[in-house]
N, C-alpha and C positions, 0 to 999 in steps of 0.2 A: 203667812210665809208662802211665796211662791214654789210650787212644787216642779216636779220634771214637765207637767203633763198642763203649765202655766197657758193663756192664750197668747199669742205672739198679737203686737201693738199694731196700728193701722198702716206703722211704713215701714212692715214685714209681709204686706199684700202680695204675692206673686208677680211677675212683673206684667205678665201676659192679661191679666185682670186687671193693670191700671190701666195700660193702654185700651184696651175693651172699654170701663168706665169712661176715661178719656173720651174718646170719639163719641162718646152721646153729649157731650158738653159742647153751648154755644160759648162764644169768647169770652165772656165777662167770668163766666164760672171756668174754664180750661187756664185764665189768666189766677185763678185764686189757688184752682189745684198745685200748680207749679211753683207756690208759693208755700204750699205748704211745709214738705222737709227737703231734705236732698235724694231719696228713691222717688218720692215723686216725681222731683223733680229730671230725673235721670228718665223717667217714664216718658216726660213729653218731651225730650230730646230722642226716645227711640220710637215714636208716634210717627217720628216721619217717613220710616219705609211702610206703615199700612196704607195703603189706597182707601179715603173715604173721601164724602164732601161736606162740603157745609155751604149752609144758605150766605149766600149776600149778605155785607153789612154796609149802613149807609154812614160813611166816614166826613164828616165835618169837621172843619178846623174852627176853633171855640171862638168865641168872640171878646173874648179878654184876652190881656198882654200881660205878663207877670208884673207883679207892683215893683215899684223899682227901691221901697223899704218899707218899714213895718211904719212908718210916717205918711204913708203916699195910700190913695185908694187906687184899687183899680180900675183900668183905663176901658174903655170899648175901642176895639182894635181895628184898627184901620190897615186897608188894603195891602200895603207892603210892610205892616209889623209881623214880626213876628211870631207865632201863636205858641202859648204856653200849653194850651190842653187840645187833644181830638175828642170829640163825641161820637159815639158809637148807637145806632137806633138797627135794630134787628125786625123786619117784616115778620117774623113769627112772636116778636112779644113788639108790638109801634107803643104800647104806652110806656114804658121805659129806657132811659138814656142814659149811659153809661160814658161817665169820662177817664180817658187815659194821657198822662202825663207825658207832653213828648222830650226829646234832649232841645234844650236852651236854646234859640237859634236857628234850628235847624228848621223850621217847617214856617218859612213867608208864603208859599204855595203847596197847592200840591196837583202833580202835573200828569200825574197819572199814578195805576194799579194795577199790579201784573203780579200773577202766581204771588199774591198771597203777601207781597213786599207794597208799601205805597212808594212814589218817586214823589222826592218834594225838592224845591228848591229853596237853600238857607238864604241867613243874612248877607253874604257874600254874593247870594243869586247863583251858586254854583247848586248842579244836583246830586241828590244822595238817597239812597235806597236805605228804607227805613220799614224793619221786621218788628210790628206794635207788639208779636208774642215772643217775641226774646230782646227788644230791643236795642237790636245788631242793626248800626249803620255801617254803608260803605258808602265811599264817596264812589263816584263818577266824575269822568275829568270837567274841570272846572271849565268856566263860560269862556275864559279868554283861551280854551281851547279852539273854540269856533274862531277861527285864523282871520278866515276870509267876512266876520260879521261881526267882531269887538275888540276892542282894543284897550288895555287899562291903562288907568291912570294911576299915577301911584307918589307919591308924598315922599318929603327928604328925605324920611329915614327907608326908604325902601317901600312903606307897605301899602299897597291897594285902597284907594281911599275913591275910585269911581271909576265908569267905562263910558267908553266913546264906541258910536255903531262906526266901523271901518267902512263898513259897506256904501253907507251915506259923504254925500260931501259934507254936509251940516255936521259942526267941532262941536257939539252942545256935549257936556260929561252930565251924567246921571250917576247918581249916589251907587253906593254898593247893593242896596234893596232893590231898588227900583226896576229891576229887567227881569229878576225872578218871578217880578209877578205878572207880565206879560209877554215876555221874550220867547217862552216854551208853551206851545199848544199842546200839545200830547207826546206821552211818552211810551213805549212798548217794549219788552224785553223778551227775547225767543225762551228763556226758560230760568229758574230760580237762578241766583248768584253763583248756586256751587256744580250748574252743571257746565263743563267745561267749556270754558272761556264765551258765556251766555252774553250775548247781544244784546245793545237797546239802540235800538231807531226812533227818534228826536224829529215831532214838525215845527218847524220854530219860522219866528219872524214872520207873523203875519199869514202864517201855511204856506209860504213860498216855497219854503227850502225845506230837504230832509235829509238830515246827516247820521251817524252814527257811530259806533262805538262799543268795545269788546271789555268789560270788567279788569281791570287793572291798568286800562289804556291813559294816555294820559292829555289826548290830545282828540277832536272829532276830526270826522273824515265827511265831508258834505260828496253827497251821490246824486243830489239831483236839487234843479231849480227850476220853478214854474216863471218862466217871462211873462207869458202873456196875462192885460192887465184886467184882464175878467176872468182867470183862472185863480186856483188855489186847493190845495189838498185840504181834505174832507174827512179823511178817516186811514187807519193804519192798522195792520194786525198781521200779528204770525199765525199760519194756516201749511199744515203739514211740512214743516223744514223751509218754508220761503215765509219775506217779508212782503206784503200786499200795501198798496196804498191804492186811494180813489182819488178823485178829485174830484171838484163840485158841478166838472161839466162832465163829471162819468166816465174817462178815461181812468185805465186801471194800469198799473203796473209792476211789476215783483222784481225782487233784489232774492239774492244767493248767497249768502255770506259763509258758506260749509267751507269753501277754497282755501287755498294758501296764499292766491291771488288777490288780485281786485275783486268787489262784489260782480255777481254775475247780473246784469240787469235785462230785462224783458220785455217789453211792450204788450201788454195782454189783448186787449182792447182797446184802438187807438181812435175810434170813431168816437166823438162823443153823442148825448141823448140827448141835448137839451130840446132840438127845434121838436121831437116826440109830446110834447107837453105844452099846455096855454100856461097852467099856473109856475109859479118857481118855484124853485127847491128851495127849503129851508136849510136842511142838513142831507147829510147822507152815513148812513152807517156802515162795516162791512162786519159779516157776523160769519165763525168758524164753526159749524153745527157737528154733533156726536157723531152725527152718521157721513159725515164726510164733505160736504156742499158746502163751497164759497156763496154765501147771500150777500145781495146789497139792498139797504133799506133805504128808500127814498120818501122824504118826509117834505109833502108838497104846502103851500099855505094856498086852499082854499076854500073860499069865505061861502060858498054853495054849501058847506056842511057845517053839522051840527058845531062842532068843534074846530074848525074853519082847516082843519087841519085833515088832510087826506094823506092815507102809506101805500106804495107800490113796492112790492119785494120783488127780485128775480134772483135766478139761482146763475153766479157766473160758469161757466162752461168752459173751464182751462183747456178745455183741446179743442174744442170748435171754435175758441174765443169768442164766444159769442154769449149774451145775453138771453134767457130763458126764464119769459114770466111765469109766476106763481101768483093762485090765488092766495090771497093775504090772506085769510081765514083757515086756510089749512100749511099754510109754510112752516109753520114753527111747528107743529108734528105733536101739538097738548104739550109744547112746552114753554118758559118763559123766560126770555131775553132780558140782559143789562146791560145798557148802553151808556158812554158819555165819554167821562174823560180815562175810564177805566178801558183795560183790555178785555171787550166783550165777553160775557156767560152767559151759556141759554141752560138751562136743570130743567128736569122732568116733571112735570105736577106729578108725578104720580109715587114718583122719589119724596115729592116736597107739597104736599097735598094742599097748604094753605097758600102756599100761590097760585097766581090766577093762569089758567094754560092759557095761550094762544094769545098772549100779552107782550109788552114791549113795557121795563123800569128803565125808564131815562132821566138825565139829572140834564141843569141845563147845558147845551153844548157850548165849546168854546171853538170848536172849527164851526161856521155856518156864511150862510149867505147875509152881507148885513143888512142889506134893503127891508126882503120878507122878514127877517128874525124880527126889527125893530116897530116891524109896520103893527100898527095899534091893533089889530085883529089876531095876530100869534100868540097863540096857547103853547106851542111847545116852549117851555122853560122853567123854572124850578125844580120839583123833583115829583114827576105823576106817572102813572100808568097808562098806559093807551090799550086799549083791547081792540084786537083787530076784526075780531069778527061783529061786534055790536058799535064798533066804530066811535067809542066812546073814549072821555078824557076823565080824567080825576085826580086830584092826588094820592098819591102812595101810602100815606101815613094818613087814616080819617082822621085823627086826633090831634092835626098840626105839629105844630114846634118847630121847633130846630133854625137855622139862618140859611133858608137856601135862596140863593144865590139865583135871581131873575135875571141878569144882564150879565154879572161873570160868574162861572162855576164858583160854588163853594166847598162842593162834596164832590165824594169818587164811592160809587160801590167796589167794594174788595171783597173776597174770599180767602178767609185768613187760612193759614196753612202752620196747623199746630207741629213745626218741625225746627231744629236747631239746623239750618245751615251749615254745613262747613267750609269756610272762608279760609283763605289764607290770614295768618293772624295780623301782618301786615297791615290787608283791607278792608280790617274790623276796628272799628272806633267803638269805644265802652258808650255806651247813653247812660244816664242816671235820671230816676226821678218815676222810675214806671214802678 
């Protein structure tokens, strides 16, 4: 018989004690907590005002398509399907992979990672922000937003049944899949869903063009287009309240989107690098560092080195505009950089001991140069490490696995952000199945 002086059960914890345990937890095990009861659960919805971190995770979209009945085996999933599950591989445990269920439809790509949300684009090829630890999607306005670059087609009864690129003369219609999975290079968003009216800037078609768009909007606003025919953006990041883009001949420039107005746009540096250099550039990164410094990572393809790949970093100089090299060996400060289709992270070794300092985790790019990327000597692609001071390559994972993706991405590193968003409930779609 229970007396007065009974022990109270495990989801009568305090609350300040779950969030504490909370934050030691990598996602697989933060995903089971919250599952346990309802104060648990109410624990990792208030997890999100403490400031902590957590390491990178390497996000893959699975290689099966849901069976289409208990008659049917399942399929190996080809480029514009669908994916039924994401794999989860964590650089503090590489021999174990964890799968999570995504909503139905929803993830033919995935076009980037930002504050802790991935951006994918559905069977429709429209995109949608997708939280794997509450499974809160929002849309973003759909592709025949892009006014001036698609045009739908749509069937008697009304419904969307393909698109035509408006921008081209060529009337060719492509299916509803098909532009999701190459139409969007990368995607960036200036900060989580719920903080007021948060931005995402879209490089699409080829990295020409770069448009963007305010969380509940319903339509893109394109702000810039590269004409010329050996140009093309490179990389995109928000860096103190501005939007950055590079291009792959090293012109840089920033947008303003804080106004009531138009974006405010910039020219940073208008000279480009290229004749600086015998070999080409493969890629180019821009990275936002702790202590304040715009970096550009220039990832050269040459076959003189071990790894036929050589990196040039310099620190951009927003008020000199001007370019200022850094020895690669000590730029990143013993700390270690994520690059690709995600919105760059550099963490401390010293916060995160088992990564390697003074390293570069890149997955393969999808903005690059296509000549060097494809030329039979290029190392940069799937998912490896590069250490800059011993000038060496490897992969990430010694123990392999996973489907990464040599010629298009197939992952995005992300840092999950164990917090319930608050959306308007409008721009919240229920997901099932996590």
């Amino acid at each position: 018989m229970a007396g007065p002086y009974a022990s109270s059960g495990w989801s009568d914890l305090p609350m300040d004690l779950l969030i504490w345990i909370l934050h030691l937890l990598e996602l697989p095990e933060a995903l089971t907590f919250r599952a346990v009861c309802s104060s648990w659960r109410s624990a990792s919805a208030a997890a999100g005002g403490v400031p902590y971190r957590q390491t990178p995770w390497l996000v893959s979209l699975a290689n099966e398509t849901l069976p289409a009945g208990d008659q049917h085996p399942r399929v190996r999933r080809e480029l514009c399907d669908p994916a039924a599950k994401t794999e989860l591989r964590s650089l503090l445990d590489p021999d174990r992979t964890f799968q999570v269920s995504l909503p139905r439809g929803q993830a033919v790509a995935c076009c980037g990672a930002s504050h802790g949300w991935l951006i994918m684009a559905n069977e429709l090829s429209d995109l949608v922000l997708y939280d794997p630890f509450t499974a809160t999607l929002i849309p973003l306005p759909p592709i025949t937003g892009f006014a001036s670059c698609i045009e739908g087609v749509y069937g008697d009864e009304g419904k969307i049944v393909g698109y035509r690129y408006g921008c081209y003369t060529i009337g060719r219609v492509y299916d509803v899949q098909s532009p999701g999975g190459y139409f969007y290079d990368k995607v960036v968003l200036s900060g989580p869903p719920s903080t007021c009216r948060a931005v995402a800037v879209v490089i699409h078609l080829d990295g020409k063009r770069l448009s963007f768009a305010r969380i509940g909007d319903n339509h893109w606003q394109q702000v810039s287009v590269i004409r010329r025919s050996g140009d093309s953006f490179a990389d995109c990041i928000y860096h103190r309240g501005r939007f950055y883009a590079v291009t792959m001949e090293g012109i840089l420039k920033s947008w303003d989107f804080g106004g009531p107005d138009k974006p405010r746009k910039k020219t940073v540096i208008a000279e480009d690098d290229e004749d600086m250099f015998d070999d080409p550039v493969i890629t180019r990164y821009l990275l936002s560092t702790p202590w304040g410094h715009l970096l550009q990572v220039r990832v050269f393809l040459d076959t003189l080195q071990r790894n036929n790949v050589r990196i040039e970093i310099d620190r951009l100089d927003l008020k000199s505009q001007t370019r200022v090299a850094l020895s690669s060996g000590k730029a990143l400060r013993r700390h270690a950089a994520f690059v690709g289709q995600n919105s760059p992270g550099i963490l401390s070794t010293k916060e995160f001991p088992k990564l390697k300092s003074d390293c570069i985790y890149f997955t393969t790019p999808r903005l690059r140069e296509r000549r060097p990327f494809e030329n039979r000597h290029n190392q940069w692609s799937g998912v490896k490490v590069y250490d800059l001071k011993r000038r060496t390559l490897e992969a990430a994972f010694p123990t392999g696995g996973g489907h990464y993706g040599t010629i298009c991405p197939l992952e995005v590193w992300v840092e999950i952000c164990l917090q319930l968003m608050e959306v308007p409930f409008q721009k919240r779609k229920a997901a099932h199945g996590v």
